[in-house]
C-alpha positions as CSV (number, residue, x, y, z in Angstrom):
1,X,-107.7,-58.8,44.7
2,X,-110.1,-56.2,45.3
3,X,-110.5,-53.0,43.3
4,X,-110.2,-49.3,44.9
5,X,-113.7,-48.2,45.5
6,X,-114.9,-45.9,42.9
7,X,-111.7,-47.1,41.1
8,X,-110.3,-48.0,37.4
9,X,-108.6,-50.7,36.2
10,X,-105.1,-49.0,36.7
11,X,-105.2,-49.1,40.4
12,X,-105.6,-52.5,42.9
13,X,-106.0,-52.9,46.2
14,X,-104.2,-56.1,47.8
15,X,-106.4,-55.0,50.9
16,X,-108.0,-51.9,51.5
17,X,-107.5,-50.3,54.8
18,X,-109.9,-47.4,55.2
19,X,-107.8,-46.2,58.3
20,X,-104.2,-46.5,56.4
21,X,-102.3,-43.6,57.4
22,X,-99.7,-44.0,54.3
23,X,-100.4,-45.6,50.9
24,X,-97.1,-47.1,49.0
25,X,-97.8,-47.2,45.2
26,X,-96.5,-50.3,43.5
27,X,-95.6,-50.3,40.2
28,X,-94.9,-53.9,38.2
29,X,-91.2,-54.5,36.5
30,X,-91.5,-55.8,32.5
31,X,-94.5,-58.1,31.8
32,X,-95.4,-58.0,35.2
33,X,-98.9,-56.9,36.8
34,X,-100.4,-55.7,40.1
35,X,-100.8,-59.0,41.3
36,X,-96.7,-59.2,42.1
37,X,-97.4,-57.4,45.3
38,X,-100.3,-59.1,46.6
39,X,-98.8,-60.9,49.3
40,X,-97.4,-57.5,50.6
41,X,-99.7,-55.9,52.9
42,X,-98.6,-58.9,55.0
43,X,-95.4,-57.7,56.0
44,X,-95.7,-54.2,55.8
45,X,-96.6,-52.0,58.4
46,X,-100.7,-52.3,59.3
47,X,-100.7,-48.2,58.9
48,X,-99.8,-48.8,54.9
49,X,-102.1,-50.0,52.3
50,X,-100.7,-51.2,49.5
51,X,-102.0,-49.8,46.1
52,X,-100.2,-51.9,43.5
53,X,-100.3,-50.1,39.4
54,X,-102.2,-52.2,36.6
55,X,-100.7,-50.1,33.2
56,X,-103.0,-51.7,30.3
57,X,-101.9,-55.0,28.7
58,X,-101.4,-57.5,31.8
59,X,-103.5,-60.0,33.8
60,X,-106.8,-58.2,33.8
61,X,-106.0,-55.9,31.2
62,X,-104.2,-58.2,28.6
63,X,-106.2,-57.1,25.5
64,X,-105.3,-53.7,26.0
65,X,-102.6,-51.9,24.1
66,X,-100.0,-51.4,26.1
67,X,-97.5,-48.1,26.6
68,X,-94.4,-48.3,24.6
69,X,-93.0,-45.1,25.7
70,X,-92.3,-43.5,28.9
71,X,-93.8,-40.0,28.3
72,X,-97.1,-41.5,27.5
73,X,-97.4,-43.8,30.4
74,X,-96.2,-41.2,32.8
75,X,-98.6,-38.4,32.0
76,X,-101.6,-40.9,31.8
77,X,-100.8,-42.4,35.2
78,X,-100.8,-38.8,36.8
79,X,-104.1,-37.7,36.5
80,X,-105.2,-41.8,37.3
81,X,-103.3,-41.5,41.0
82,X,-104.0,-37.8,41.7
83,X,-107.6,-38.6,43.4
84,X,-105.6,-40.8,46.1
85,X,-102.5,-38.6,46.7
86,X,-104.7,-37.6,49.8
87,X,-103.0,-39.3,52.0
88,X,-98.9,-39.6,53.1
89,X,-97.1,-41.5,50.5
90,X,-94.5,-43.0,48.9
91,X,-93.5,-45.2,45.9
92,X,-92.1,-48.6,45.2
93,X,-90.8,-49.6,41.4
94,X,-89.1,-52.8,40.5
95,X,-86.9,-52.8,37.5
96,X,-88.7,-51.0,34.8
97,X,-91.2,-50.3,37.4
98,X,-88.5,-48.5,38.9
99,X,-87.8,-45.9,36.0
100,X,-91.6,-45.3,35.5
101,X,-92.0,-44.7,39.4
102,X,-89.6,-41.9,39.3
103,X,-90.5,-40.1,36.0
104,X,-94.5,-39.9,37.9
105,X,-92.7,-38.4,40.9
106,X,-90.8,-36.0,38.5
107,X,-94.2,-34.9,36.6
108,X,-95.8,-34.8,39.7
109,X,-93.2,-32.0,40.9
110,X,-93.8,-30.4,37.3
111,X,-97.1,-29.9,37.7
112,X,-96.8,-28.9,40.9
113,X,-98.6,-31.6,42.4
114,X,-98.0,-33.2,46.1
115,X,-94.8,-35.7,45.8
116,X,-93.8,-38.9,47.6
117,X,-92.6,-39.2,50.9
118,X,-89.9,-41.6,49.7
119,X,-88.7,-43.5,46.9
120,X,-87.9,-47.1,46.7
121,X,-86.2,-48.7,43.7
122,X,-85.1,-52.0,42.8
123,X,-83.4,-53.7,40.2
124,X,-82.6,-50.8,37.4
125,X,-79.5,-49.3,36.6
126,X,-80.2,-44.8,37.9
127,X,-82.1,-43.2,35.1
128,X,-78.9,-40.9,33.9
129,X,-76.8,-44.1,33.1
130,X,-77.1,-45.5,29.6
131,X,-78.3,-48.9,28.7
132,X,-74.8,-51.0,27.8
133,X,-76.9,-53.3,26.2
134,X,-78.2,-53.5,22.6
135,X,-82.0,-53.1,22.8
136,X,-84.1,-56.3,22.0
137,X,-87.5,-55.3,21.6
138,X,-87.3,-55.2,18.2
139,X,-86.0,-58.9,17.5
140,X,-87.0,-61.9,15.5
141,X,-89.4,-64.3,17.8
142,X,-86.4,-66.5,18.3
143,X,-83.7,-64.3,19.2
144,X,-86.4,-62.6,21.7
145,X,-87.0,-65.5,23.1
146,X,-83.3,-66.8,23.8
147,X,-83.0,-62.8,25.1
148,X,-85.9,-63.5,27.7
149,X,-84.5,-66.6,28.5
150,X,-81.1,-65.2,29.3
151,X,-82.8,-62.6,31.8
152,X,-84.3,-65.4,33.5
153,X,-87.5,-63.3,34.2
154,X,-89.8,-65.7,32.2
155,X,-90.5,-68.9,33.4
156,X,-89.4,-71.9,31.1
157,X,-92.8,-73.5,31.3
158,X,-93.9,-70.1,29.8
159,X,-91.6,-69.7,27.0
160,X,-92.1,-73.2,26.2
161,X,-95.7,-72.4,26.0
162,X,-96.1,-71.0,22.1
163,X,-99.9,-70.0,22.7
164,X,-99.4,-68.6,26.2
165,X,-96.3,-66.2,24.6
166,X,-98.3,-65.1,21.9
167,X,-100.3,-63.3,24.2
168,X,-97.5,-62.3,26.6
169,X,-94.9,-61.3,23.4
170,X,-96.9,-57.7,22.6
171,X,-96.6,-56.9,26.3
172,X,-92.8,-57.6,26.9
173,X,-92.0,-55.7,23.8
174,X,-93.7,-53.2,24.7
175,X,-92.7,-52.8,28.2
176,X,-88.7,-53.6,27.1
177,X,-89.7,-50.4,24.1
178,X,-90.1,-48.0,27.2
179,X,-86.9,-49.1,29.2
180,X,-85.3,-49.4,26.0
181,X,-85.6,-45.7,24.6
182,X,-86.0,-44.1,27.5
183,X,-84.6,-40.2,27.2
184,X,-83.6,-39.4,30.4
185,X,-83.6,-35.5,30.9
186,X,-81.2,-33.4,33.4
187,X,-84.0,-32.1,36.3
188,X,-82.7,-31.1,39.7
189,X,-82.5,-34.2,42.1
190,X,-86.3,-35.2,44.1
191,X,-86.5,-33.8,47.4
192,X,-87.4,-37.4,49.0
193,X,-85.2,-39.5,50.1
194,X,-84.3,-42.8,48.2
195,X,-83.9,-46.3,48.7
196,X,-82.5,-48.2,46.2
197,X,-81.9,-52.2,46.3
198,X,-80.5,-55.0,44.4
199,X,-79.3,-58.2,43.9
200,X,-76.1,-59.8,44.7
201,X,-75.6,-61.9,41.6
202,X,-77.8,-59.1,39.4
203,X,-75.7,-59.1,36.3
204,X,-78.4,-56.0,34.7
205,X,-78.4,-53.9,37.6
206,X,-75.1,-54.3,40.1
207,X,-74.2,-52.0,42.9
208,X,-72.1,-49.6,40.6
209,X,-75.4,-49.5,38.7
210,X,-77.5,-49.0,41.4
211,X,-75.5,-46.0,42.8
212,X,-75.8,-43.4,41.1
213,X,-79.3,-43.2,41.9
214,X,-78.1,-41.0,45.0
215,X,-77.5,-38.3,42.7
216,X,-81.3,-38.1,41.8
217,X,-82.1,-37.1,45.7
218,X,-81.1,-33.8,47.3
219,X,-82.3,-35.9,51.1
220,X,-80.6,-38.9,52.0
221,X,-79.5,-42.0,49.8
222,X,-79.5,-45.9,51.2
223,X,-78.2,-48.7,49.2
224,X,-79.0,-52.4,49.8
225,X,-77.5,-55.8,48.6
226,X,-79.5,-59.0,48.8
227,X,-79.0,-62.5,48.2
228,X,-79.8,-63.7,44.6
229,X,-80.2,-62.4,40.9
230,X,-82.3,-59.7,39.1
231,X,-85.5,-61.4,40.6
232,X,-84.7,-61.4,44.3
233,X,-87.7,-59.6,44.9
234,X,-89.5,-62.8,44.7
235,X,-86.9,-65.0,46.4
236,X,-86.0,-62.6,49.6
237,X,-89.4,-60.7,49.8
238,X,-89.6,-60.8,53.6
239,X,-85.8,-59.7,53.7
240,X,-86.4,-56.7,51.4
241,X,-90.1,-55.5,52.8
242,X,-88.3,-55.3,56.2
243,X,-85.9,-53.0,55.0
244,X,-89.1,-51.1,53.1
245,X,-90.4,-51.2,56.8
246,X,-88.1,-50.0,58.8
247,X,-87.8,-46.9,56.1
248,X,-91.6,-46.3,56.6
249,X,-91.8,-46.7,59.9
250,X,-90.9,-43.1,59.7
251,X,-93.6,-41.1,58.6
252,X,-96.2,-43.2,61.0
């Protein structure tokens, strides 16, 4: 992966494209880093370059503290992408990625900044619904660990791995802390349209979850099912950055 030019270590570049006439910002779901959308730029449009978000404490950045609140991590990140909101674009978030992606659009529209063309989300429950679930970032090592295995986001050979998780643990705590205690506020819906995906067999984020995200647009709304669980993302990639596609083929 090759870093923006003249860039820090929050934003990465799968492969620049100096002509790109659309940039879609990628931002990683708990635990994850940039490097989850590396493979993209090969089946998106050749117009788009991919800039995929590297928050501190993952892959390059592990031994930095991470963000354990929203607020935070959304007001450092705006000043940090401001510079390369001089072209078209748009944002994609994936599970927690998903919540942070559209509280930087929101404080972008505060401050009275340029916004996205479009939101995609994937994965996450709409902001204004509350977590049914008791929070976990808090727990015992043991009873984390059975919680991370249950969301089958963590591979076994990695939670099997006590060295490798002591590293990883202060990340996923922290990244479950901002999805966990997240205080959504009542702001007018975006003025971009929104695209929100999910998976079938998705027990965390369903369709009736994933719905009410149209009330957070005042433009059009699309929903999409895939195949698979909360991860499909991985499993269907093609399937879902055609329908990402077809959505940006718009503002080309």
């Amino acid at each position: 992966m090759t870093a923006l030019p003249n860039a820090n270590n929050w934003i990465v570049y799968p492969r620049p494209k100096p002509q790109a006439r659309l940039r879609l910002f990628c931002f990683p779901y708990a635990g994850g880093g940039a490097s989850i959308y590396r493979l993209w730029p090969n089946d998106l449009p050749s117009a788009v370059e991919v800039c995929s978000l590297q928050p501190p404490g993952r892959e390059n950045r592990l031994r930095e503290k991470p963000f354990t609140h929203v607020t935070p991590l959304t007001q450092a990140l705006v000043p940090i992408i401001r510079p390369y909101l001089n072209l078209p674009f748009a944002f994609f978030g994936y599970s927690l990625g998903s919540l942070v992606a559209f509280e930087v659009a929101r404080e972008l529209r505060r401050q009275g900044g340029p916004t996205p063309l479009h939101l995609f989300v994937g994965g996450r429950r709409a902001p204004q619904t509350p977590d049914p679930d008791p929070p976990i970032h808090q727990l015992p090592e043991p009873e984390f660990l059975i919680e991370l295995r249950r969301l089958s986001g963590t591979p076994e050979a990695v939670l099997q791995n006590a060295e490798l998780m002591q590293l990883l643990q202060p990340l996923l705590r922290a990244d479950f802390a901002i999805n966990e205690t997240y205080p959504y506020t009542t702001e007018p819906p975006l003025a971009c349209p929104i695209s929100a995906y999910g998976g079938l067999e998705d027990a965390e984020a369903n369709q009736d979850d994933l719905a009410p995200w149209q009330e957070q647009t005042r433009a059009a709304f699309k929903l999409q099912m895939f195949p698979g669980g909360h991860f499909f993302l991985n499993n269907d990639r093609a399937a879902l950055l055609q329908a990402i596609s077809e959505d940006l083929y718009r503002y080309l």
